[in-house]
Structure formats: structure tokens, C-alpha cells
N, C-alpha and C positions, 0 to 999 in steps of 0.2 A: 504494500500500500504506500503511498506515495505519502510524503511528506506533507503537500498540501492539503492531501486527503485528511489527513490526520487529526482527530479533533484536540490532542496538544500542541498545535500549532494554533488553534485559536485565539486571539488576545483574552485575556483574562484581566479588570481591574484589584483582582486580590494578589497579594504578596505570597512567591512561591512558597510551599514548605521549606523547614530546612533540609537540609542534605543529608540523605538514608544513609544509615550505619553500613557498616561491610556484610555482607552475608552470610548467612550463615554455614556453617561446614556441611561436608558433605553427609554424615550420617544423617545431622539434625536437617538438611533439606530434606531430605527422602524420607524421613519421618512427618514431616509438614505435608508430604504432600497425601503418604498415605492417611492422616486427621483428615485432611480435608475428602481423602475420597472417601471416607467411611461416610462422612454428612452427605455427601454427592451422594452416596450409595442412597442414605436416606429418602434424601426427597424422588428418587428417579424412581424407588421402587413405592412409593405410596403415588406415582405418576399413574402406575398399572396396576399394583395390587388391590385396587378395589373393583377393576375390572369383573374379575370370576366369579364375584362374593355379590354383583349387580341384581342377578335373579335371587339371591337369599333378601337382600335387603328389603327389594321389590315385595316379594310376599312377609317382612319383618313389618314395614310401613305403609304397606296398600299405595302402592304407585304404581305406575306406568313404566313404558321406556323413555318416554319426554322427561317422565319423573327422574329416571334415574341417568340419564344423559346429563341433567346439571350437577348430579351428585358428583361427575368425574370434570365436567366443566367453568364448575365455580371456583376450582381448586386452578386449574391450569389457565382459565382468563384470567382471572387475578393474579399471577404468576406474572405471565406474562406481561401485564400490563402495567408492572413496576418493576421489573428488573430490571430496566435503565437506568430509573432514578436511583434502586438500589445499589448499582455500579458507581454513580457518580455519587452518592452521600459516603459511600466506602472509601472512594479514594480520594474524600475531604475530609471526611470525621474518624478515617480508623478504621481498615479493614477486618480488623479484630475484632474490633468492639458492636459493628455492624453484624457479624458473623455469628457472635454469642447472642445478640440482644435473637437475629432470625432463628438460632437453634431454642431458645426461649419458649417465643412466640409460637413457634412448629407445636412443640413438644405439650405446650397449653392449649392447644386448637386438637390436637391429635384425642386428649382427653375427652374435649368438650364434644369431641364426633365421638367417641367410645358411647358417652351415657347420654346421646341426642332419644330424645322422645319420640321425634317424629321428621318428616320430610325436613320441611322451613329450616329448623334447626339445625339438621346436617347438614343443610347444602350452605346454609348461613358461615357453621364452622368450618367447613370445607374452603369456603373462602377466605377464613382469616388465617388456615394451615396455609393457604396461596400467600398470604402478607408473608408470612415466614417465610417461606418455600423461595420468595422472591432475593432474600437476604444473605442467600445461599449459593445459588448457581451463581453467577458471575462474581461475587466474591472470593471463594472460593477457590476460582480458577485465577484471578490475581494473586488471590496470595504465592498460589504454586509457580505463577512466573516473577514473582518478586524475587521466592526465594532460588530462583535456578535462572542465574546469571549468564553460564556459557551458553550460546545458542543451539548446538547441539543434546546438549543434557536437558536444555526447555523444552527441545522438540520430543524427546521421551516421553519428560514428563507431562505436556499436553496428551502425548497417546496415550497415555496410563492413564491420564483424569479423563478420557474420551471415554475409552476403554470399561473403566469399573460402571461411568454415567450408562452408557451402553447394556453392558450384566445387567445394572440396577434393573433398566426398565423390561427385559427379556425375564428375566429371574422374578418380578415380582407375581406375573399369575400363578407360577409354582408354590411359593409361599401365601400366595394367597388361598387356592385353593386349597392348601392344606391345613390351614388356618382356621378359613371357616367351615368343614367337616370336623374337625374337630373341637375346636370353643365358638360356632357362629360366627357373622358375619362384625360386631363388633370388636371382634379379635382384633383384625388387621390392621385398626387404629390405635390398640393398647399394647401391642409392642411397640412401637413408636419409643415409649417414655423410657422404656431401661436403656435405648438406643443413645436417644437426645444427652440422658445425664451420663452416659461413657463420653460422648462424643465433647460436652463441656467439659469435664474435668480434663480431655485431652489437651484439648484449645488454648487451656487455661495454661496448661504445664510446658507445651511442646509450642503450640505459634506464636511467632513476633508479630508487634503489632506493623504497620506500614501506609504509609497513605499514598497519594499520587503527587507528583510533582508542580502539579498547581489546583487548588478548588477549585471546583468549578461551582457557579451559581447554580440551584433547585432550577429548572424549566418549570413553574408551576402551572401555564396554561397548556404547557406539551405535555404534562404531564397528563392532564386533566381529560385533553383531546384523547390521547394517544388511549385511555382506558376506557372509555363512552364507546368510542368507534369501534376495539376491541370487543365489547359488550355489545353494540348493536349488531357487528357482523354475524358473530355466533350466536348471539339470542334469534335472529334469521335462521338461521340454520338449523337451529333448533325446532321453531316453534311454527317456521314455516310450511311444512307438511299439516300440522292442524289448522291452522289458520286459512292455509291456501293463500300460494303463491301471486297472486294478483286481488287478495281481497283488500278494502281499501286501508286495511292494519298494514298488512304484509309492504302495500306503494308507499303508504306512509314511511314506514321503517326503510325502505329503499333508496328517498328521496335524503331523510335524515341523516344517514348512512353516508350519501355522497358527501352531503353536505359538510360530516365532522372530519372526511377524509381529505376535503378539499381544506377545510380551515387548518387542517392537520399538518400538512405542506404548506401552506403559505407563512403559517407564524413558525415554524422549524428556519424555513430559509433568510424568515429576517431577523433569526438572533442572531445573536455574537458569538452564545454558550450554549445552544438547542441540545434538546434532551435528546434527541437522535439527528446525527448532522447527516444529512439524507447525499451531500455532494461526496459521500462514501461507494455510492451505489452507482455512481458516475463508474467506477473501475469495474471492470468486468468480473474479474477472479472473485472480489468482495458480493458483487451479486449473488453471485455462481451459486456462493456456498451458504447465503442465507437463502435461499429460492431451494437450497438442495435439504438444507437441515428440517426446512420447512418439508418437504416430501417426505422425509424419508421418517415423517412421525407420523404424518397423518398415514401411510403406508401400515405404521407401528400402531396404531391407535385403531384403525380399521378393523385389521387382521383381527387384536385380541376380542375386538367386542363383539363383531360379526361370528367370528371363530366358539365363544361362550353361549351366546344366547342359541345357536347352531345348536352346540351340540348337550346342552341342556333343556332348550326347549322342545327341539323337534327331536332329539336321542335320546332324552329322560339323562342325559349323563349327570353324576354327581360333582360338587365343585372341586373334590379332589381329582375325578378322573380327567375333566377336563384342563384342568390346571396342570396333571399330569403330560395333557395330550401336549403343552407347550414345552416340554421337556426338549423336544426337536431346537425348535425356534431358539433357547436359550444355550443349547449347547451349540449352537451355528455362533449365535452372537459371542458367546466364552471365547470357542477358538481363534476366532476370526477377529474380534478388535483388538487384540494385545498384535498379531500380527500384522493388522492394519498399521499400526502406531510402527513396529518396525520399517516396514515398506513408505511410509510416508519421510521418517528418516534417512532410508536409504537412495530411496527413490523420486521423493515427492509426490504429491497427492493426486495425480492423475492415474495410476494404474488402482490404486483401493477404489479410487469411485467407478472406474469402468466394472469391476467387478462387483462392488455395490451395487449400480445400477442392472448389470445383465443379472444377477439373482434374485434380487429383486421384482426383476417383469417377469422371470420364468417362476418365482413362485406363484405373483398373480394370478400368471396364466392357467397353472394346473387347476385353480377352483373358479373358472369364468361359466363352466358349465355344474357348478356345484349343484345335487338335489340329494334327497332323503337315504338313497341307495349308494351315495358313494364311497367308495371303499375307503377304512380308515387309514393305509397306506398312504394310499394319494394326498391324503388329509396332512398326514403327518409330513411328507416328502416337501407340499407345498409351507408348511412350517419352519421348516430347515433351512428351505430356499430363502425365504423371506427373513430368517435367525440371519443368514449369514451376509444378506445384504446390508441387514442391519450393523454387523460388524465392523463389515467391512467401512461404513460411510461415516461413524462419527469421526475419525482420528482424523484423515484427510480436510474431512469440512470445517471443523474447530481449529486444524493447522492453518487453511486458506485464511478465514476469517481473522483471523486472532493474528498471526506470523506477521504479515503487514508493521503494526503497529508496537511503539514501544514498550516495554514493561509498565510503565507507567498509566497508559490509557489504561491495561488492559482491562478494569472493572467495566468499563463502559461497550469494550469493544467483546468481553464473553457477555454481556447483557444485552445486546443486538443480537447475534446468532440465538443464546440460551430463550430471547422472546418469541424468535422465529420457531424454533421448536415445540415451546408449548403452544404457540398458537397453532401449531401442525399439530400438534396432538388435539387442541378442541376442535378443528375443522375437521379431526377426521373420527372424533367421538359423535360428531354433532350431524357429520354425514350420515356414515353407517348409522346412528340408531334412528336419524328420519329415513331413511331406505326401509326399515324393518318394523317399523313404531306402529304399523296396523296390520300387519303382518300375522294371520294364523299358525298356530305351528304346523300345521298341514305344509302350510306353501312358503314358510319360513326361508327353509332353502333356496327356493326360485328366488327368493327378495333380495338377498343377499350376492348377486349375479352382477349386477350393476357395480356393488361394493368391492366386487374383487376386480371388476376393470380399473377401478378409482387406482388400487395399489398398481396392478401394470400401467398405468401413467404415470404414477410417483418414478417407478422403475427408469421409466422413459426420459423421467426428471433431471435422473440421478446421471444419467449418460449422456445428457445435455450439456450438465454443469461439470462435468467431467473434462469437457473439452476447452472449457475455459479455465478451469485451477489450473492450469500450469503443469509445469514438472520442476519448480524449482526445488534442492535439499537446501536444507540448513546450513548456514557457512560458521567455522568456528571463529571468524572475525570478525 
């Protein structure tokens, strides 16, 4: 990413920080960075873990799929729609101290969804575990480039934070389905708490704190935009199959929509300090890989829920067996991101993503013609395909995006990507469960048809942006 691209090139009227202490050694890096992916591991598997446990809750609190579509929703719009700020309040107030207040707040939300009474209230805490959630992913990933100085040893450690983020969201319907067969569907938000109070006591003991080289001003109206418009797009998505796509709700919310997207660009490009400096996307490689990170969740996001309600609803499967059935999916994803993260060292990011994306549309493709009769082989095969696309894509696209920019941005520059991603993950919860939302389980399978072209387009995604990340490696100078 180019220098002017770079939103530390910005003028800034505050006074820089002072100048970061030396770094720290190499054990205590590599320790830093494994704290940090245990929280990453955190939030990436309560991304999906509540995927498999969606039909327990459903008959726990008498809802729907619409119902349970915000349950997975409210957590990842929210997310999304403040990891910027949360990037840039980190590399002005304290990487650390943002990090602990998010594992907090996680850890009190995670509770508060454990003993929710009803709908409202889970999807209410579900939302305020997204305030936490938000406090975490692009922090996180600052810290681990603060503390890994050579540019080769960052390039690792980026694939190892890709990597685990990666496991997290693959591994979480395994744990989840086994979760809730065994203590219900409120399980999956009370482990959480022994998680969170290991992961602070680490935080405490093992991370430096760190800020960025200059504050930056709060964007309070970018900010404002940037969550409305987030919330209008998906709550569309949502609630437009009930409503109907042209009734004069549905035109209203369409008009509205352009409307905060248009305001949304115009006050980013005339600040000094925009919450998101959009003349990033002017570079191709930067595109690439938020347009790719963005695929390759809604791809992830798809699969699980379309794949659960499958074979639960219309196969009577239980939540362990299903959750079992992603065993595939998650051993693709294991082998294949830590390798990923090598090859983009060695190689640079253009051969993971050709291989992200060709697995990717070939797992698609095996359930375009899914129905009631189709063998569980296939089922599984096309899980694998789709594990290992997923492996292969985060290390590359988090190297594109991120590598560009200094150590310093980098809270703001893993919270552009990490937004792109959960917003691919609500767009592709909010798809598949309007694809199947009136859906019999008779004809369950046919509905889900549509949903699997969606992911061989992600595929398609992934091989596009493949051709612009480049092939540069890491130089140790």
C-alpha cells in the first residue's frame, strides 16, 4: 500500500505519542501473540458456535428462522460496525487496555445470553457480546504486529493469527454441537466465562501495552453512518422475504439505505481523520482482499446454517451429529491455514487464494443439486472442499490487506478487513436463512439450491481477487 494511501500519512492536529520502547524478545513475542490468538480463538468460534444449537434455541424460545437469523446477526452487525473505531480508540488510548476493557465486556454479554428468558433479550445480548467482540479482532492483530518487528517473523505471525481466527470459526459447530447435546443450547455461551478470565489474567501478565504513532480523532458521524447503513443493509436481508421485496416497507428501507450509503462516502472523503479513508480502495491489491475476506465468510456462514437446518430439519439429525458432520470442513480448515500462512511467506499471496478460491466453487458445486436423498459422502466431500478453501484464504487476504501499511496503522487497517468479514458472515446468515425461512422440511433441500450457488460465487470471488494480491514475499529490510 502506498504511502499516500496510508491513513498515517494523514495530518493529525494532536501531538504524536512518545516513542515505543524496544521490543520485546523473542520468546515473550511469541507468547503475545499466542494470548492474543486464544481471545481471537474466542470470538471467531462464538462467530459459528451458535450456528448448530439455532434449531434447539428455536424450539427453547418459540421463534422462527427470521427469529433466529438475528440471534447470529446482532452479534456480527455490531461487530462489524465498530471495529474501526475500535482500531482507532486502541491505537490512541492503549491497545491493552482496549483489549481487556473488550474481553470484559465479551465475557458479561456471554452471561447475560447464558440466563436470556426469551428472544429480545438474547438477541439484545448478543449484541452487546458484538461491543466486545469488536474490541478484539483488530486489536489484537496490532498488538501481534507491534510486537514482531522483522518483517518476515510478522509475516508468520499474521498467518498464525489468520490461521487459529480461521480453526476458530471451522471448529466452532463441532463444539457447539457437542455442547448442546449434552448441557442445551445455553451451554455455548457459558463457557465463554472460564475462557475470558484465563485469557485476562494472561493479558495482564504477558502483553505490553502500545498505542499508534499518532491519535487519531473518534469519526463520530462515520461512525454513526457506517452502523445505521450496516443495520439497514442486513435488517433487508433479513426481513425482506417476509415483508416482500417491493412492498412499500421493503422501497422505503431501499431508498434509506442508498441514502446513508451515499452520506457515508461523502463525509469519509471530506475529513482529515475519516473512520474509514475509503482512497485505500483506490489500490487494487487492498480491494482485492477486502471484497475476498468479505466472500469467503458469507461462503462460511452459508454452508454452516444451510448445512444445520439440512440436516436437522429434513434428516431428524441431532446437534451432535451434525456438528459432527463439520468435522470434514474443520479438518480442511486445521491443515490448510497454518500452510496457507507458510506459502504466503514463501510465496506471497497469490497461489493460497487460487487454491482458496478453486475449492471453494468445487465444494459449492457438489450440493447445487442438493435434495432429501443425497448421499452423506457427497455431503461431507463438499464440506472439506469448502474447510479447505476456507484455509487456505484467510492468511493471504489478512497478509494483502494488513502488509501495505505500517505497524502503526495497523489497528485500523485489521479493522477494515476484520469488518469486511463479519459483514460477510451477516450477509451470508441473512441470505441462506431468507432462502429457507418458509421453507417445509419436505422441500427444505430444494430451498437450499440457490444457497449453494451463492458459495460457488464466493469461490468465483476468491479467484478474482487472487489475480490482483500480487505475489509479492516479505523482504527482511
Amino acid at each position: 500500500m502506498s504511502a499516500t494511501a496510508s491513513p498515517s500519512a494523514l495530518p493529525s492536529s494532536s501531538p504524536p505519542s512518545p516513542p515505543a520502547p524496544p521490543g520485546p524478545g523473542a520468546r515473550r513475542r511469541w507468547t503475545v501473540l499466542a494470548v492474543c490468538a486464544l481471545s481471537m480463538f474466542l470470538v471467531g468460534v462464538d462467530t459459528t458456535i451458535v450456528n448448530v444449537g439455532l434449531p434447539e434455541i428455536g424450539r427453547g424460545l418459540g421463534t422462527d428462522t427470521r427469529g433466529l437469523a438475528w440471534v447470529v446477526d446482532a452479534y456480527t452487525v455490531v461487530m462489524a460496525g465498530l471495529l474501526v473505531v475500535s482500531g482507532a480508540l486502541a491505537d490512541r488510548f492503549g491497545r491493552r487496555r482496549v483489549f481487556r476493557c473488550g474481553l470484559l465486556v465479551f465475557g458479561l454479554a456471554s452471561l447475560a445470553c447464558a440466563l436470556a428468558p426469551s428472544l429480545g433479550v438474547l438477541v439484545a445480548a448478543r449484541a452487546v457480546q458484538g461491543v466486545g467482540a469488536s474490541m478484539l479482532s483488530p486489536v489484537a492483530l496490532a498488538i501481534v504486529v507491534n510486537a514482531m518487528p522483522d518483517p518476515r517473523e510478522r509475516a508468520r505471525a499474521i498467518g498464525i493469527w489468520a490461521s487459529v481466527f480461521g480453526l476458530s470459526m471451522a471448529a466452532g459447530p463441532v463444539a457447539g454441537g457437542a455442547l448442546v447435546d449434552a448441557f442445551g443450547w445455553r451451554s455455548v455461551f457459558w463457557i465463554n466465562a472460564p475462557v475470558v478470565a484465563t485469557a485476562l489474567l494472561l493479558v495482564a501478565l504477558f502483553v505490553p501495552e502500545s498505542r499508534g504513532e499518532r491519535a487519531r480523532r473518534v469519526d463520530l458521524p462515520g461512525q454513526v453512518l457506517l452502523t445505521l447503513l450496516l443495520g439497514l443493509f442486513v435488517g433487508l436481508l433479513v426481513e425482506g422475504p417476509r415483508i416482500g421485496w417491493t412492498s412499500p416497507a421493503a422501497l422505503a428501507g431501499h431508498v434509506l439505505t442508498a441514502a446513508v450509503a451515499t452520506g457515508f462516502v461523502l463525509v469519509e472523503l471530506r475529513r482529515d481523520e475519516p473512520l474509514m479513508d475509503l482512497r485505500l480502495f483506490r489500490r487494487p491489491p487492498f480491494a482485492a482482499a477486502v471484497l475476498g475476506a468479505t466472500a469467503v465468510f458469507v461462503a462460511l456462514n452459508a454452508t454452516l446454517l444451510l448445512h444445520t437446518l439440512h440436516l436437522q430439519h429434513t434428516r431428524g439429525w441431532s446437534p451432535l451429529a451434525s456438528g459432527a458432520a463439520t468435522l470434514p470442513m474443520a479438518l480442511g480448515a486445521t491443515l490448510c491455514a497454518p500452510w496457507s500462512g507458510s506459502l504466503v511467506g514463501r510465496l506471497g499471496p497469490r497461489r493460497p487464494l487460487l487454491l482458496a478460491g478453486g475449492f471453494t466453487t468445487a465444494g459449492g458445486l457438489c450440493l447445487v443439486g442438493l435434495d432429501r436423498d443425497t448421499g452423506v459422502p457427497l455431503i461431507l466431500l463438499a464440506l472439506l472442499l469448502i474447510g479447505i478453501g476456507f484455509g487456505f484464504a484467510n492468511a493471504p487476504l489478512t497478509h494483502t490487506a494488513v502488509g501495505g501499511l505500517p505497524p502503526s496503522r495497523a489497528g485500523v487497517a485489521g479493522a477494515i478487513t476484520s469488518t469486511a468479514r463479519q459483514l460477510g458472515a451477516a450477509v451470508g446468515i441473512a441470505a441462506a436463512g431468507g432462502l429457507v425461512a418458509s421453507a417445509a422440511p419436505a422441500d427444505l433441500a430444494a430451498a437450499t439450491r440457490p444457497g449453494w450457488l451463492l458459495v460457488t460465487a464466493c469461490g468465483l470471488v476468491l479467484l478474482a481477487a487472487a489475480r490482483t494480491a500480487g505475489t509479492s514475499r516479505p523482504r527482511t529490510g
